[in-house]
N, C-alpha and C positions, 0 to 999 in steps of 0.2 A: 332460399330467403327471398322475400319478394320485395320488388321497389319499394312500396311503401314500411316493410320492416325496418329497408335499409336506413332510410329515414329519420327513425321517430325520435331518433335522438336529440335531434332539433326541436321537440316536444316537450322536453324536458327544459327547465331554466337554464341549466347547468350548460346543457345542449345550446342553447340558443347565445347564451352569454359569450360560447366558446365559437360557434360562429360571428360574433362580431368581432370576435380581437381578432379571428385569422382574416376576415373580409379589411377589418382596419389594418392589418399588418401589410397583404396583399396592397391597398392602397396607399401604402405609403412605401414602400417600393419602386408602384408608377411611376410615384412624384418623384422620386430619389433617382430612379430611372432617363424619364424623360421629361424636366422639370428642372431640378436643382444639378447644378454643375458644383459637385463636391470633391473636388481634385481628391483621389484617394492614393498613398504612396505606400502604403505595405497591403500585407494579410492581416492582419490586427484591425485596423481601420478599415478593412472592406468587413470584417466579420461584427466591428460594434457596431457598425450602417445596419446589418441585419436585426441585430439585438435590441437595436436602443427605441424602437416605436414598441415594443413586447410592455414595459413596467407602466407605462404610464397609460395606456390602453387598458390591460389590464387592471390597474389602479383608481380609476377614473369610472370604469366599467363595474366593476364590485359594487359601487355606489349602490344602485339598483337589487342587490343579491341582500343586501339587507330590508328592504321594501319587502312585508312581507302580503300582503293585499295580489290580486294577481294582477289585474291592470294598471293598478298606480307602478307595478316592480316594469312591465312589460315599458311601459312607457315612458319611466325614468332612464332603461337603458337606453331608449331607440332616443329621446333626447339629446342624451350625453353622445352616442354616437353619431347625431344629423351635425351637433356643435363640433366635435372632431373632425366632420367631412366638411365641415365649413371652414373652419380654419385650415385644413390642408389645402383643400381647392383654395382661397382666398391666396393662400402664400404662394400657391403654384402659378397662377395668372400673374400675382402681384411679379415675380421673381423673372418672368417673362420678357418684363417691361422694366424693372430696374435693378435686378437683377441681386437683390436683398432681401428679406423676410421681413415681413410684418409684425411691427415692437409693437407697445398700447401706445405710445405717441404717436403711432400713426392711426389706429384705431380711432383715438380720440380726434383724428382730423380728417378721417377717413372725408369729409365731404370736400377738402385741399386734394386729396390724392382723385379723387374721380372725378374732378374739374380738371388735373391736371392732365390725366388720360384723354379726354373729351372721346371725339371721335373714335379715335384709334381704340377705344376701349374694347370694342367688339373683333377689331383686328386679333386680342389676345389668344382671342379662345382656336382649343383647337378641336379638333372630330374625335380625338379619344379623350375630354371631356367629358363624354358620359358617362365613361367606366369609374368617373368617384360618385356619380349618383344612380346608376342602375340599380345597383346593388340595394341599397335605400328605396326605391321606388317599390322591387320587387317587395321587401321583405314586408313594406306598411301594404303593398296590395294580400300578399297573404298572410298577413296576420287577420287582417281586415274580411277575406274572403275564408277565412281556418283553416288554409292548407298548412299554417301554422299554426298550429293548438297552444294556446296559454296551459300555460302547468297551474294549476292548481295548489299543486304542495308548495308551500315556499320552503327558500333553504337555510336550514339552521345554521343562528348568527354564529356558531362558533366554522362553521365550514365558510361563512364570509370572510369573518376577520380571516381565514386562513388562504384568503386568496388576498385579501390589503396585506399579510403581512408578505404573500410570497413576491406580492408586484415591487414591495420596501425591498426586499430582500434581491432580485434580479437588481433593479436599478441600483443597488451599493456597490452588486458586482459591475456593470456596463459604467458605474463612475471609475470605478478603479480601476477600471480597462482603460478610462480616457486616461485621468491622471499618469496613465503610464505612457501613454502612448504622448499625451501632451501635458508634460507639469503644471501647474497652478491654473488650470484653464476657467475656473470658474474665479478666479481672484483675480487675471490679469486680462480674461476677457477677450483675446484677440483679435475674433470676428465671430459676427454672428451666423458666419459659414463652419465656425469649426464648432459651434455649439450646438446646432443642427446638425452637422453630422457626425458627432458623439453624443449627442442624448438627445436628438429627434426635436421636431418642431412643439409637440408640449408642454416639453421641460424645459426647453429655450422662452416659450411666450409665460412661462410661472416664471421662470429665473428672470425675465425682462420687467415684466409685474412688480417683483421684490422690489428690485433698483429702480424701478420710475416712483415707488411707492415713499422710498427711501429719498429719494433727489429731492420730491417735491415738498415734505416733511420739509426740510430744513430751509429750501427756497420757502415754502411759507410763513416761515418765521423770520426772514432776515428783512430788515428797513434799511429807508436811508441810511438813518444815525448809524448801522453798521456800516456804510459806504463812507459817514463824512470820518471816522476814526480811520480808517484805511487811506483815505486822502493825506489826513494830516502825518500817519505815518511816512508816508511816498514823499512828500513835500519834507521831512527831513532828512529823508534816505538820498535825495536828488543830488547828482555827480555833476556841474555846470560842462558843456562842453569847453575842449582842447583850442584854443583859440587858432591855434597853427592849422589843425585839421577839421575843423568846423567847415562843414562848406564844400572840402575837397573830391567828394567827386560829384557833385551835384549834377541833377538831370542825366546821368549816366543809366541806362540798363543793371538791375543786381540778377546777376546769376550766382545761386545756390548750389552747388556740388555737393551733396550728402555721401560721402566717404562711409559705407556701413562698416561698421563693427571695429574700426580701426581705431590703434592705439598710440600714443604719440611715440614709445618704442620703436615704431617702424620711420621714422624718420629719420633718414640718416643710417637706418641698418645694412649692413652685409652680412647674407647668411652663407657660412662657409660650406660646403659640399661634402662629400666623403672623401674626395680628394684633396680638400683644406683648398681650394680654390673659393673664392669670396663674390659673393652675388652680388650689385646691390639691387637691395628689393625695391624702392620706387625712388626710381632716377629721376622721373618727371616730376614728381611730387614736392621731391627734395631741389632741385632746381628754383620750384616755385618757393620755398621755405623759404632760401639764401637768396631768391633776387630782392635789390632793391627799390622794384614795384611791389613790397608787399609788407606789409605790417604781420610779421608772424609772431605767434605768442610760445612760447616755450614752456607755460605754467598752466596753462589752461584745462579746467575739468570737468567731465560731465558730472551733469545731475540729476542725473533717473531713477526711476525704481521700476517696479512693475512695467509701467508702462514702455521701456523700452525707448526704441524707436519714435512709437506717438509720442511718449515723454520730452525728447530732445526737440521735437518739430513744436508742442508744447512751448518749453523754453523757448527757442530761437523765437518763435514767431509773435509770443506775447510777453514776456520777460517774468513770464509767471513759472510757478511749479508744476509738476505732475502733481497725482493724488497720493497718499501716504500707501493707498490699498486699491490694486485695480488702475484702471489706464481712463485719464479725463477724456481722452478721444472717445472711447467704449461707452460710458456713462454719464460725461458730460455734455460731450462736444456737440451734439445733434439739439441740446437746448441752451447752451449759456450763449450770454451777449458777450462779445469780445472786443478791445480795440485792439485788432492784430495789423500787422505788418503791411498785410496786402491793401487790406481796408483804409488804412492810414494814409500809405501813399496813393492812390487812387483818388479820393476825396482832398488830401494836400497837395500832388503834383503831379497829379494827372496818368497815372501810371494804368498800365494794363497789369493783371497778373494769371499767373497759369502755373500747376505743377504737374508736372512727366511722373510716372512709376510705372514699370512693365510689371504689377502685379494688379490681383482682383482689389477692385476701389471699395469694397466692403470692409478690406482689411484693417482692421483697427479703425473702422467705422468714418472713414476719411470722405468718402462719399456724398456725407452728411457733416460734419464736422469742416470740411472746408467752404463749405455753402456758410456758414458760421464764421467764418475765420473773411471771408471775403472775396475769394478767389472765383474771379471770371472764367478760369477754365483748368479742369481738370483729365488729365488724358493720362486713364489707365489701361489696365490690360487689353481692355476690350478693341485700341483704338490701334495696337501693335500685333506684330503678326509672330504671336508667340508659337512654337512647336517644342517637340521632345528635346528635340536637337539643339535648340538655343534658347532652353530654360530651364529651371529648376523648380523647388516648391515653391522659394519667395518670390518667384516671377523671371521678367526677361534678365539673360546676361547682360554684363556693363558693355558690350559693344554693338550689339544690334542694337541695347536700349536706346543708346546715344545716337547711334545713325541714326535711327528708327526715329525719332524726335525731331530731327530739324526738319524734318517737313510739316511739321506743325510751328517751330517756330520761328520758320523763317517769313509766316503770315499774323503773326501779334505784330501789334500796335505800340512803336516806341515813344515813349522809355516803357519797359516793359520789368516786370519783378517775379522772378521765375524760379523754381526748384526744380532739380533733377534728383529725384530718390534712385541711386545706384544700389545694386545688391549682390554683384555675384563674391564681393568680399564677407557671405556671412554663414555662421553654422549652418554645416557640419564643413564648409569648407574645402570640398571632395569633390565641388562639381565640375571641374574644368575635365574636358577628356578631347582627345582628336589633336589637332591642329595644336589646339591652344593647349597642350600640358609641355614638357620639357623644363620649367623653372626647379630647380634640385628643391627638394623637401628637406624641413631639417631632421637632427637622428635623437629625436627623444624617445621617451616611452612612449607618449598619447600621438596618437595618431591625427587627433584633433588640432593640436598644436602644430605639426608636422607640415600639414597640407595649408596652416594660415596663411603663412607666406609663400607661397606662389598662386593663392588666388586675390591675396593683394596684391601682386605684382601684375597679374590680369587685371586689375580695378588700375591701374598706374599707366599702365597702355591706353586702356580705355579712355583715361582722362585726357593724357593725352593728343588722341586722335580728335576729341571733343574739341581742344584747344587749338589744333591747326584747322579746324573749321570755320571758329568761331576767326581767325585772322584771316580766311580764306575769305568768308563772307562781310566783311569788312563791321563785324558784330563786337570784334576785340575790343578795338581802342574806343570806342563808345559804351564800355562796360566795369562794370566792377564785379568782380569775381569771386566769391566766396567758398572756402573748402574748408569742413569740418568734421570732426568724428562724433557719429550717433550716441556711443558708450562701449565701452571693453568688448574684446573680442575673445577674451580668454579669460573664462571667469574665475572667480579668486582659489574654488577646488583645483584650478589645474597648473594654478600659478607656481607651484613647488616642482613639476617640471620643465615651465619654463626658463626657470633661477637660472641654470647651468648656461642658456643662450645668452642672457640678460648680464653673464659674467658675475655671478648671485655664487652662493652656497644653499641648495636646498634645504640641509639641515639647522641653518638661521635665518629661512626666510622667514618673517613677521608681517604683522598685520600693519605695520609701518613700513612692510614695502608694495602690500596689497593696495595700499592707499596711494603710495607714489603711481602707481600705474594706471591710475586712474584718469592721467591725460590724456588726453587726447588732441589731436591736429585744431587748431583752429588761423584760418589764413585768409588774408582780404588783400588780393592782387588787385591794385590799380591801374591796368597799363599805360606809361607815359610818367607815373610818379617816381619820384627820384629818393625820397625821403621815408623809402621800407627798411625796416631792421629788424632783428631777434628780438622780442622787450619781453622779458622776464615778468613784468606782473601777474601777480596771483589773478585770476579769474575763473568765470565760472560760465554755460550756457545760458545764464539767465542775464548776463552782461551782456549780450550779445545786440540783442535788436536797440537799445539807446547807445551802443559804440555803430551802429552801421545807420539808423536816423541822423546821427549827428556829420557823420562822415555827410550826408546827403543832404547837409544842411536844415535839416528837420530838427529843433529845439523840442523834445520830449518833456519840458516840466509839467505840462498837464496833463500828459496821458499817468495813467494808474500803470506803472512799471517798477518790479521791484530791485531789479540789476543797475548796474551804474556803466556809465561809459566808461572802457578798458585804457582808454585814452585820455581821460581826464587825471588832471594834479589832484581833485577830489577823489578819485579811486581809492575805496576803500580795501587791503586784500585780506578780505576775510572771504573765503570760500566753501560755501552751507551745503553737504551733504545732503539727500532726502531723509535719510534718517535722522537727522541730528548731528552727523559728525561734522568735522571742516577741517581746514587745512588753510594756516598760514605759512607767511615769507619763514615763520623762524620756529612754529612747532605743527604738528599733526595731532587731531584728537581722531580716534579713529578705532571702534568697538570698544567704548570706553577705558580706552588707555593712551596716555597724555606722551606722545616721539619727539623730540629733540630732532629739528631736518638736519642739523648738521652731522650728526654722528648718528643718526638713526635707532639710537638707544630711548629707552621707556625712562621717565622724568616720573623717578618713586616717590621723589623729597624738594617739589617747587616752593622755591622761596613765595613769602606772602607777596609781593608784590605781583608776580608770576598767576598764584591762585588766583588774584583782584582780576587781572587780564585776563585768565582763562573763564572766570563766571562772567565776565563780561559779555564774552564772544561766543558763550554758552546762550544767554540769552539775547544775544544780537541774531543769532541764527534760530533760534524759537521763536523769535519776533516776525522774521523773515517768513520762515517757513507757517506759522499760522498765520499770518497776512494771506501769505496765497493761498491757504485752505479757505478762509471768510472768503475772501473773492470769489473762489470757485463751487466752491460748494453754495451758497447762497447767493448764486450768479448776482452779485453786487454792482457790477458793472451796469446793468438794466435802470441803476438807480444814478447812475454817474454823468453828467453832463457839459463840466468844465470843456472838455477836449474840444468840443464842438463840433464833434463828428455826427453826421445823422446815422442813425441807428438800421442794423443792417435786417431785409426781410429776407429769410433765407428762400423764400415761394419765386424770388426774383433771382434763383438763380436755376441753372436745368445742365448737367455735363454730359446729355444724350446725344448731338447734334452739335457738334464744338467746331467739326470742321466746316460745316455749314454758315456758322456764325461766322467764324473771322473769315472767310471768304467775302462774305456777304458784305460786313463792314468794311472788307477794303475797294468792293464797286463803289458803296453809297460813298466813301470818303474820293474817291479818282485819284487824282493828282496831289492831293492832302496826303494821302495814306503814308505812314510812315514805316511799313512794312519792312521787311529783307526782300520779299518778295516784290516788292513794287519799286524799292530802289534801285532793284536790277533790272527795272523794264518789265516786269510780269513773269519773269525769268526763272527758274527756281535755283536753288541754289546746291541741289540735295549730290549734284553730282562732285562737287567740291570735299566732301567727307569722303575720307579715304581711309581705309581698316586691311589690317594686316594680321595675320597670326602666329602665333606666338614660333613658330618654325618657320615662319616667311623672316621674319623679323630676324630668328639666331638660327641661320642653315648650319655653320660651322659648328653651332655648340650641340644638336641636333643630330646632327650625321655624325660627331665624333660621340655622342653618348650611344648610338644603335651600333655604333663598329665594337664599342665597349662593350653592349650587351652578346653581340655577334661572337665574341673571344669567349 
């Protein structure tokens, strides 16, 4: 057979069609290669990486297989395939420099984003850069020259549609591979790293398309007048501050400790061994609960759905909701106006703010969404010296995180407003190994459950070690503290074998107890205040930021917030599930079935009075929760101007270059600067955090479990 026999198959459409999906497949590879950093953690996930550029190349491609004309077909495909190689390279370069893919809102501003590159934009590129357009050059030089022959025959449309339906048909399967491999990931959206690498950069900029297509739909139809109804709402919903505590830690530093995945169950737990010997799982935590520098809540619930994690950060940060569908971080947060937390105090009391997570800043679209929210500086993964060894999928462990951190903040600017997102307390649970295992597991059947508590108990050290820091560097007593749980660490499918720890009967666990354990931690350590105690009032995470403005003396009645201060004699405790359910002081509504909290029994036959209360609180929390849908969904805030805040540009903010900045700001300020760093003489403070592991800490319990295993 001769070279050119070998050939002619590329002669054919069919031929030619079939060399571009492998040329497009081959290039998207590169990029997945040496381009996108797509943490993969099984075989599954490296095998849809291969898969998922195939359906929509293919699909996309077909286009042209119905053109039946020979030049308009030839060049319909080379088209669609120069626009495929454009958006690949676009994302490849983009992702270089921020390390995120390319939505239509950045499209649409693409002339923001290449102002914001300036110079450096030539820096991106690198020398195998060619390899996504040789291929394109060669093919238009020999179509152009006939070393590529146009086919003549076109292909019959029933052999087209049979390549649109087989492209439908792969991609049903490569979604069902994700879905398996990640539940709801097209509903809850997590990053637009995990939708690229299960269904490829195509499917991810159509899927971004829908939802920009969708946001702006409804932002186009929202007005004031739906702002001034949401006013007058809030303006009756307003809890007056606590007179006693109004004020009380004013101009103090707020630290954030994001306690992941934990449940208010582990307060106060000891989990017993195989030898009926009694742990307790977080000593330090629990110390914090019972001193009387802290205002702990004993009732308190999250309120997430989807969104999760963004969800709560959500709540705390703006006293708003998540979305009913999908994560406001994901689909809102990179366009609505917000009066958030950071913003507030920054413009009211001069505050600096900044948030720590040892994971990718794309995650739950944070990135973007805190440039929104207000926040001067964000320091993700990129900025920590993350390895195999001391991380997991969700990023860095709770102890290097923490070390790893204070040398960033021991150079912000006080009073400073700060979060720390902790995470080695969350699914699958499994990660601690080395050093750090030895906490006894408890003996159920799931194995899920088993491993929770002792990588909270690693989250309880961590904190910890955080906190003799924070007094070493003289950070404590000028601080207020805050420690809360994100949402359930054990979802309600596994809650039937936790009954048996919980002191439960499996076989009458109910959905009235599904709901009780829906607390979680919420704790505001003042240190120096004498006046902390347990308090029992019902609340919720969306109480959260008007109980901590008011603490800091900050009078919230004109910001648009829909929670009330936890500390106010106006506290109302009704507490609004996302779905609709709630939970007060004296019943639970919860999967539409009305519990009695005191005897935990279902209420078949509520007296009418009972009924009057229960539709009341029915529509007090529909009131609730559609308020924060109009706000959010029809970024309403954009129309709100009472608060007096100026309005935030998110172009003025950049988290590439963070240590740069507050360096820099503590020369220009000298002797002003009110750093950790500058209060110690220029000094750093980082050798002050001191970390131990989990076998340095219990040698005795340690060496007598290995002699155990040794027998």
């Amino acid at each position: 057979m001769t070279k050119k026999n070998y050939f002619s198959w590329v002669n054919k459409r069919l031929g030619f069609f079939t060399l571009l999906i492998v040329l497009m497949w081959l290039k998207n590879m590169l990029a997945y290669t040496l381009d996108f950093h797509l943490s993969l953690e099984n075989a599954l996930q490296h095998f849809i990486l291969i898969i998922n550029p195939i359906a929509t190349t293919l699909l996309l491609l077909s286009v042209g297989l119905y053109v039946r004309r020979k030049k308009p077909a030839y060049i319909t495909m080379m088209v669609i395939y120069f626009i495929m190689t454009t958006l690949l390279f676009s994302n490849a370069v983009y992702y270089r420099e921020f390390t995120d893919f390319i939505t239509i809102n950045t499209m649409l501003g693409a002339g923001k984003v290449a102002s914001g590159l300036g110079e450096s934009a030539i820096k991106l590129f690198r020398p195998y850069d060619i390899l996504y357009w040789i291929d394109f050059i060669l093919l238009v030089f020999a179509l152009a020259t006939k070393r590529i022959k146009m086919d003549e025959t076109p292909v019959r449309a029933r052999m087209a549609f049979a390549f649109t339906t087989l492209s439908v048909m792969i991609f049903s399967g490569n979604l069902f591979l994700a879905e398996s491999d990640r539940p709801e990931l097209l509903t809850r959206t997590f990053s637009r790293d995990y939708l690229v690498k299960y269904l490829g950069i195509n499917a991810f900029t159509a899927y971004d398309g829908v939802q920009t297509y969708k946001t702006t739909q409804v932002r186009a139809q929202a007005s004031a007048t739906d702002m001034d109804e949401v006013a007058e709402y809030v303006k009756g919903h307003y809890a007056k501050p606590n007179d006693q505590y109004f004020g009380l830690a004013k101009g103090r530093n707020v630290i954030y400790i994001h306690l992941e995945s934990t449940q208010q169950f582990l307060i106060d737990y000891k989990l017993k061994d195989e030898n009926g010997v009694e742990h307790e799982v977080m000593p330090f935590i629990n110390s914090l609960y019972h001193s009387n520098s802290t205002f702990s809540f004993s009732n308190f619930f999250h309120q997430v759905k989807a969104g999760k994690t963004s969800d709560s950060e959500t709540l705390f940060e703006n006293s708003l909701f998540g979305l009913n569908q999908g994560a406001l971080f994901t689909q809102l947060g990179g366009k609505n106006t917000f009066e958030a937390a950071p913003n507030i105090l920054k413009q009211t009391q001069g505050y600096t703010s900044a948030v720590f997570h040892g994971n990718s800043g794309t995650f739950w679209n944070r990135n973007e969404t805190y440039k929104h929210l207000g926040y001067d500086y964000f320091f993700d993964a990129s900025y920590y010296n993350v390895t195999e060894d001391n991380s997991f999928q969700y990023g860095l462990n709770d102890k290097p995180f923490f070390q790893q951190s204070v040398k960033y903040l021991e150079h912000l600017q006080q009073p400073f407003y700060t979060k720390f997102i902790a995470v080695s307390n969350h699914y699958p649970y499994s990660q601690l190994s080395g050093d750090e295992t030895g906490f006894p597991l408890a003996q159920t059947k799931d194995e899920t459950i088993n491993s929770y508590f002792s990588t909270a108990n690693y989250m309880d050290t961590a904190v910890h070690e955080f906190f003799d820091y924070l007094k070493q560097s003289g950070l404590y007593d000028n601080s207020i503290i805050i420690l809360y749980g994100d949402h359930y660490g054990i979802s309600n499918a596994r809650n039937k074998e936790l009954a048996q720890l919980l002191g439960k009967d499996r076989d009458t666990w109910s959905n009235f107890d599904n709901a009780q354990v829906q607390r979680v931690p919420y704790m505001i350590h003042i240190p120096g205040m004498t006046q902390g105690k347990i308090i029992d009032t019902y609340g919720g995470q969306v109480d959260a930021l008007p109980t901590l403005l008011h603490l800091l003396g900050v009078d919230t009645q004109n910001y648009i917030q829909l929670g009330q201060d936890l500390l106010s004699p106006d506290h109302k405790q009704l507490v609004a599930f996302r779905d609709g359910d709630f939970v007060t002081p004296n019943y639970t509504y919860y999967g539409g079935v009305l519990y009695d909290n005191k005897t935990g029994e279902e209420i078949t036959e509520p007296s009418e009075e009972l009924k009057k209360q229960i539709d009341a609180d029915k529509d007090a929390v529909s009131d609730q929760l559609a308020t924060s849908d109009k706000i959010n969904n029809g970024d309403l805030l954009r129309f709100y101007t009472k608060s007096g805040l100026k309005a935030i540009n998110p172009d003025d903010y950049n988290y590439l270059k963070n240590t740069d900045r507050i360096e820099k700001i503590e020369k220009e300020l000298g002797d002003k600067s009110t750093s950790v760093y500058s209060k110690h003489n220029h000094t750093s403070t980082t050798d002050k955090y001191q970390t131990k592991s989990y076998q340095e800490l219990h040698p005795k319990e340690t060496s007598s479990s290995s002699s155990n295993e040794n027998k």
